[in-house]
LONUPA-582723 format. One record per residue (C-alpha): residue number from 1; residue in one letter; x, y, z. Coordinates in Angstrom, 3 decimals, m for minus. Last residue first. Example, Ala and Ser with C-alpha at 12.3 -4.5 7.8 and 13.67 -1.06 7.14 Angstrom:
residues 2
   num   residu         px         py         pz
     2        S     13.670     m1.060      7.140
     1        A     12.300     m4.500      7.800
This chain:
residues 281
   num   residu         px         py         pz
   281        X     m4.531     13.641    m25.292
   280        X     m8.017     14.774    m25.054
   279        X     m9.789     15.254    m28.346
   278        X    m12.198     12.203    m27.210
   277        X    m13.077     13.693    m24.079
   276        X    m14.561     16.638    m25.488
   275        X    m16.399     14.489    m27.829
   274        X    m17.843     12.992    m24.617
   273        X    m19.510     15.823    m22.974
   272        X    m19.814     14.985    m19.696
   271        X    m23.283     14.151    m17.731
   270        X    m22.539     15.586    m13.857
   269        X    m23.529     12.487    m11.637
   268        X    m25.732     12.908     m8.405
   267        X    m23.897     12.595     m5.460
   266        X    m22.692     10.646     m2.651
   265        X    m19.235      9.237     m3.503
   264        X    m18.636     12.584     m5.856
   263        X    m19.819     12.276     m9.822
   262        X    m18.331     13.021    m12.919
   261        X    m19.697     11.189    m16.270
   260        X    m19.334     10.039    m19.708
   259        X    m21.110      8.381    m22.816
   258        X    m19.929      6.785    m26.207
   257        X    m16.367      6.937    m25.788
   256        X    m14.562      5.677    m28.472
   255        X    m17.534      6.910    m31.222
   254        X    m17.167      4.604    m34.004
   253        X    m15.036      1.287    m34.446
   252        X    m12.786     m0.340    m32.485
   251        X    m10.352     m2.979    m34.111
   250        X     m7.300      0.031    m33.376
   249        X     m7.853     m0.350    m29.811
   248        X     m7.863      2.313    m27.782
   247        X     m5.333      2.457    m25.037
   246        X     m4.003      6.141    m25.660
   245        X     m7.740      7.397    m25.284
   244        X     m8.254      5.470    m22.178
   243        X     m4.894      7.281    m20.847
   242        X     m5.194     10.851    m22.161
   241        X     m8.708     10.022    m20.490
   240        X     m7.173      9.942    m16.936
   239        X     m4.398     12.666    m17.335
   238        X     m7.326     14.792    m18.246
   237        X     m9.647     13.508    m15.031
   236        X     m6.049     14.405    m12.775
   235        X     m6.006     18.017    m14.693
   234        X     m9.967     18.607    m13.916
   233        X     m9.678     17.546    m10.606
   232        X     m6.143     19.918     m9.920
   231        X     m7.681     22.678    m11.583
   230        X    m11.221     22.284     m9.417
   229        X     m9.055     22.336     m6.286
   228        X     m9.022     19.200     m4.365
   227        X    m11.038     19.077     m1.235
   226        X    m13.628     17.253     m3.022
   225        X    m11.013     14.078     m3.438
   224        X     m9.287     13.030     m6.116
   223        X     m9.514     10.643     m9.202
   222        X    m11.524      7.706     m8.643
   221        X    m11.948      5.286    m11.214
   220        X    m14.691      4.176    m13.491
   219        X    m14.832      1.705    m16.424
   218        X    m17.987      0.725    m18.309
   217        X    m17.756     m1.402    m21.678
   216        X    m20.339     m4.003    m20.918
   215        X    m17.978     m6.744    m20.249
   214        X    m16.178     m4.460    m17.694
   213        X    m13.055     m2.163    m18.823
   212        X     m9.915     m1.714    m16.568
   211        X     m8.496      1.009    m14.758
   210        X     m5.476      1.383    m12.595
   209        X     m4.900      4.221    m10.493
   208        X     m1.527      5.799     m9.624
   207        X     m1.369      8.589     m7.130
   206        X      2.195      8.849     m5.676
   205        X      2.194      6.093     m3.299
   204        X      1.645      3.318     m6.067
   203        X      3.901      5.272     m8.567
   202        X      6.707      5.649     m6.334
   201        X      6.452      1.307     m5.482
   200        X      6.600      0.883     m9.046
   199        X      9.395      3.210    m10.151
   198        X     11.424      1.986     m7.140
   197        X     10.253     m1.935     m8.240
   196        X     11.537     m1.607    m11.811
   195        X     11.934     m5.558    m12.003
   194        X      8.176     m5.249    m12.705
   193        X      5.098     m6.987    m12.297
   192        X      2.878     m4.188    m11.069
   191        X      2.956     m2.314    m14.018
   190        X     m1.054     m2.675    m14.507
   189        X     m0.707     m4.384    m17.936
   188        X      2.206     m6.594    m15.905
   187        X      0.001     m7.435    m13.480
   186        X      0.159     m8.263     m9.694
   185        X     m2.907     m9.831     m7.863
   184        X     m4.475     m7.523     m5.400
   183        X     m8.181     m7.040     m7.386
   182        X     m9.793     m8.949     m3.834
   181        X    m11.017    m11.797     m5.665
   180        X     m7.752    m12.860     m7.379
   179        X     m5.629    m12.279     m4.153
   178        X     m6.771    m15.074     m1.836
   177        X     m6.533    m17.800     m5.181
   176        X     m3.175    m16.658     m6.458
   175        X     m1.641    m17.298     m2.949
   174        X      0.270    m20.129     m4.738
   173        X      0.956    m17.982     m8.164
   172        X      2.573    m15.259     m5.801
   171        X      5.494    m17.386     m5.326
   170        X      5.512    m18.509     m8.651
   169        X      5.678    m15.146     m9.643
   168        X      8.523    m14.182     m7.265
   167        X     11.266    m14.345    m10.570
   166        X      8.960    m11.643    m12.200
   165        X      9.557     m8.837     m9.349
   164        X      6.024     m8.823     m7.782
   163        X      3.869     m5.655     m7.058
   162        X      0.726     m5.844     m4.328
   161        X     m1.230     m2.902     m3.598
   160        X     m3.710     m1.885     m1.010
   159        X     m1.804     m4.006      2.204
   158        X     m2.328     m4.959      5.159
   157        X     m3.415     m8.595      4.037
   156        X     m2.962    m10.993      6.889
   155        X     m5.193    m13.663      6.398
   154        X     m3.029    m16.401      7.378
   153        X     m2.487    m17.143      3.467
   152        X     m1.211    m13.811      3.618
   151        X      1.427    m13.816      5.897
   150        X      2.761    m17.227      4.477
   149        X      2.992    m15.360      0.979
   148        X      4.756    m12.740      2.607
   147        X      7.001    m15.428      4.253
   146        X      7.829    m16.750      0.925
   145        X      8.987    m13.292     m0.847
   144        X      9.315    m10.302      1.640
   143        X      8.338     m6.620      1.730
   142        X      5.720     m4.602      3.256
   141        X      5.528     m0.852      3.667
   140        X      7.261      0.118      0.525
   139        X      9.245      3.416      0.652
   138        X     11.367      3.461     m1.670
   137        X     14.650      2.053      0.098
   136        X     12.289     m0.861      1.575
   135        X     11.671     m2.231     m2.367
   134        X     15.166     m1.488     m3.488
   133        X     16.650     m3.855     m0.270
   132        X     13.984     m6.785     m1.661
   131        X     15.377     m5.734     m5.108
   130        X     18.813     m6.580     m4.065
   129        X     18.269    m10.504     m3.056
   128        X     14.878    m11.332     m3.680
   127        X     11.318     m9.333     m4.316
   126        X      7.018     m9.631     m3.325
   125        X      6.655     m5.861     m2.527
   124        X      3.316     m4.619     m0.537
   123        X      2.471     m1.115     m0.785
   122        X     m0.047      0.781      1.587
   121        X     m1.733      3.691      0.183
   120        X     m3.029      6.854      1.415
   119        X     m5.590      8.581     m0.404
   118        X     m5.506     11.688     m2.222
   117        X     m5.771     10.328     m5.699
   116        X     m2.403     12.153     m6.968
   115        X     m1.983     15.673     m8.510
   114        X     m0.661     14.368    m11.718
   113        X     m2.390     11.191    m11.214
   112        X     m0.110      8.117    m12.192
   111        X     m2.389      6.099    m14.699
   110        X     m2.592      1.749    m14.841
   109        X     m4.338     m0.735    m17.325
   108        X     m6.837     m2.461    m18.929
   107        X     m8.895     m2.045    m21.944
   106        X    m10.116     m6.076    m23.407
   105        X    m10.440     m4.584    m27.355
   104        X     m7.505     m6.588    m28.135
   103        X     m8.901     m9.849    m26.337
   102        X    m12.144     m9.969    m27.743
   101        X    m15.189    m10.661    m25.422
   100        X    m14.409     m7.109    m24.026
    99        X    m16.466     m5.331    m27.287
    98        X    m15.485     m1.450    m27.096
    97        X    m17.740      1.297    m27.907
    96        X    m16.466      2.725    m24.130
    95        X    m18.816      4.191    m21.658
    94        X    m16.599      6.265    m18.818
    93        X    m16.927      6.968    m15.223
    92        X    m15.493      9.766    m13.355
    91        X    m14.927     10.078     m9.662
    90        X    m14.460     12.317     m7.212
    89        X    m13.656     11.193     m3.709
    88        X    m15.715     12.583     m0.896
    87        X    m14.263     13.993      2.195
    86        X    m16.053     13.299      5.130
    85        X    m19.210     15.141      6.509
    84        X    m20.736     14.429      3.235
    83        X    m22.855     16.993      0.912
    82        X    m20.438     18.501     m1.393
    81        X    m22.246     18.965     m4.738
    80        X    m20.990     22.221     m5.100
    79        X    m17.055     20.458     m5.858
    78        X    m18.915     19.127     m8.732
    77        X    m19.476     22.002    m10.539
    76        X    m16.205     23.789    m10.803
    75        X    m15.331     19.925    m12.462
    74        X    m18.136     19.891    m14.574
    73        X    m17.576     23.567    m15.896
    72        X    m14.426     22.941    m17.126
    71        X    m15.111     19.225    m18.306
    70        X    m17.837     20.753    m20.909
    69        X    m20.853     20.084    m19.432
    68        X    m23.330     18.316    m21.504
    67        X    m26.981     19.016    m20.987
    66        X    m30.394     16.920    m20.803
    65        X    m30.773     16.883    m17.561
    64        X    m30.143     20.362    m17.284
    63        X    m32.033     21.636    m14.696
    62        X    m31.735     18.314    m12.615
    61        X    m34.584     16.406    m10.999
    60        X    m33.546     14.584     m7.456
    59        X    m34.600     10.631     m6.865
    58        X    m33.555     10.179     m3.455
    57        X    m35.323     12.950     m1.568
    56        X    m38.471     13.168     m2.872
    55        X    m39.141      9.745     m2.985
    54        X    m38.177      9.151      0.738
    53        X    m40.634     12.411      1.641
    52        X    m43.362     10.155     m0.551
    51        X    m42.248      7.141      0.956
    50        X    m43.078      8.697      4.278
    49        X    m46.172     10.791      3.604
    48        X    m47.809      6.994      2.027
    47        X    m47.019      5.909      5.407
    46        X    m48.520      8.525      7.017
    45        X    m51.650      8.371      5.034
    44        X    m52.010      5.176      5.663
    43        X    m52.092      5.194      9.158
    42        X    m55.193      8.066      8.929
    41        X    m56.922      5.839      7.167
    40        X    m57.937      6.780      3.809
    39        X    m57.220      3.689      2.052
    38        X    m53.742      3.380     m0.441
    37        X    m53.360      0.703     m2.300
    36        X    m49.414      1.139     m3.948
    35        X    m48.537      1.628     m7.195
    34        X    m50.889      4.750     m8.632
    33        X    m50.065      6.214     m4.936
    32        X    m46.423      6.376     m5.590
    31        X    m46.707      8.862     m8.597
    30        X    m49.348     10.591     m7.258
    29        X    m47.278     11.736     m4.122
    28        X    m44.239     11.937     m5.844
    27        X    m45.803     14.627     m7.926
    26        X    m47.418     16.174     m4.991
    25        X    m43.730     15.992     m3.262
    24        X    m42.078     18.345     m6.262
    23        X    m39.365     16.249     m7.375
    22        X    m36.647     17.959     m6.414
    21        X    m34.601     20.846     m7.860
    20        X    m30.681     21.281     m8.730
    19        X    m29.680     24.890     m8.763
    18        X    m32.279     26.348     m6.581
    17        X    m33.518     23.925     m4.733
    16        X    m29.916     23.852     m3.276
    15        X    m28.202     19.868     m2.933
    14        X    m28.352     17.290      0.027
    13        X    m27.364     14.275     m1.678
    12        X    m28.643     10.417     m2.485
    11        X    m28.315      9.825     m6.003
    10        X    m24.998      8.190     m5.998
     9        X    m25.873      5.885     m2.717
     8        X    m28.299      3.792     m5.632
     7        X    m31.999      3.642     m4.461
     6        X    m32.210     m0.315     m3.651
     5        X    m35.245      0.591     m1.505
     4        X    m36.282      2.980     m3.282
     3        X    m36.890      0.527     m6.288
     2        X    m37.941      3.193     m9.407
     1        X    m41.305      3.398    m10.616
């Protein structure tokens, strides 16, 4: 039986009966009395009511379980899902047949959105000389090169994303430490290591997302928000696998993407079908 108390926020949503059904509570009912000692008190009962209301609701049955939506349908689908006061991101996660241990297979990188991520992002620009002046002309909302690095060794990080001209490395190299664990530290996989910095700090604000594969070949990344219109999710989740399918190593062998998925922040996932994704480029 599955923990509810470590139910996962993606399965947790407030969908129609009708289109995505529940377990049915006698079902839950039996399920979590065969694990638990249950007497006939009166107590008991309510408690078992509880979890079984708790079941019901966090661990929702789909039609089509078993199905594979075509990335059409998934993205007209997932905008139903809607069940947050705010407005839920949408985001897609992929399985890759990729082995991390090896560098060439190690799938990292960076992806401007064609209809941006919908968030707002602060940009911070470690530069000298001209490019610190090319860093505030496009738009970057914190600039500097050793008092940055001051700034954030006293905790002050108001920033999302940090780029670095390569001659501020060093710099960066001593704060290293504070911006390894938070994702922040520039890369030049990522394009945030770059004399380019206009083209760097534009792509930051303009919907760029950087992706990079975990030991057991997952990646996921946001791209959009509910509000979007289903064209402009499904274009921003093509522009996403053009990507992964651009990066794949020529070592790999098999089915590239083994398994794929569309979800919103609180939602159950939308199963993808991954040849689909494959042909995207």
């Amino acid at each position: 039986m599955p923990n509810i108390a470590n139910a996962s926020k993606a399965h947790i949503a407030t969908r129609s009966e009708r289109t995505f059904p529940r377990i049915k509570k006698n079902e839950a009912m039996s399920r979590i009395a065969s694990v638990m000692f249950i007497g006939d008190s009166n107590v008991e009962r309510v408690i078992l009511s509880i979890f079984c209301n708790l079941y019901c609701y966090c661990f929702p049955v789909s039609l089509h379980k078993d199905r594979k939506y075509s990335l059409t349908e998934a993205c007209a689908s997932v905008k139903e899902l809607k069940s947050a006061k705010f407005d839920e991101s949408v985001e897609i996660a992929l399985n890759l047949n990729v082995d991390p241990r090896h560098a060439d297979q190690m799938i990292r990188g960076a992806v401007v959105l064609p209809n941006g991520t919908g968030k707002t992002v602060r940009v911070a620009v470690f530069a000298k000389g001209v490019k610190l002046d090319e860093a505030k002309a496009a738009g970057a909302d914190v600039v500097g090169n050793d008092d940055l690095a001051e700034a954030i060794q006293a905790g002050n990080i108001n920033f999302d994303v940090l780029i670095a001209t390569p001659d501020c490395m060093g710099i960066v190299g001593k704060v290293g430490r504070i911006l390894g664990p938070k994702g922040l530290m520039p890369n030049p996989k990522t394009g945030t290591v770059t004399m380019d910095v206009t083209k760097a700090v534009n792509d930051a604000k303009g919907g760029q997302v950087t992706y990079r594969v975990d030991k057991k070949g997952n990646m996921q990344a946001a791209i959009g928000k509910v509000s979007f219109s289903a064209e402009a999710i499904k274009e921003n989740a093509e522009a996403f696998v053009a990507a992964i399918n651009k990066a794949k190593p020529s070592t790999a062998k098999g089915r590239y993407i083994t398994n794929a998925a569309i979800s919103l922040t609180m939602s159950p996932s939308i199963i993808l079908d991954n040849m689909e994704l494959m042909e995207i480029r």
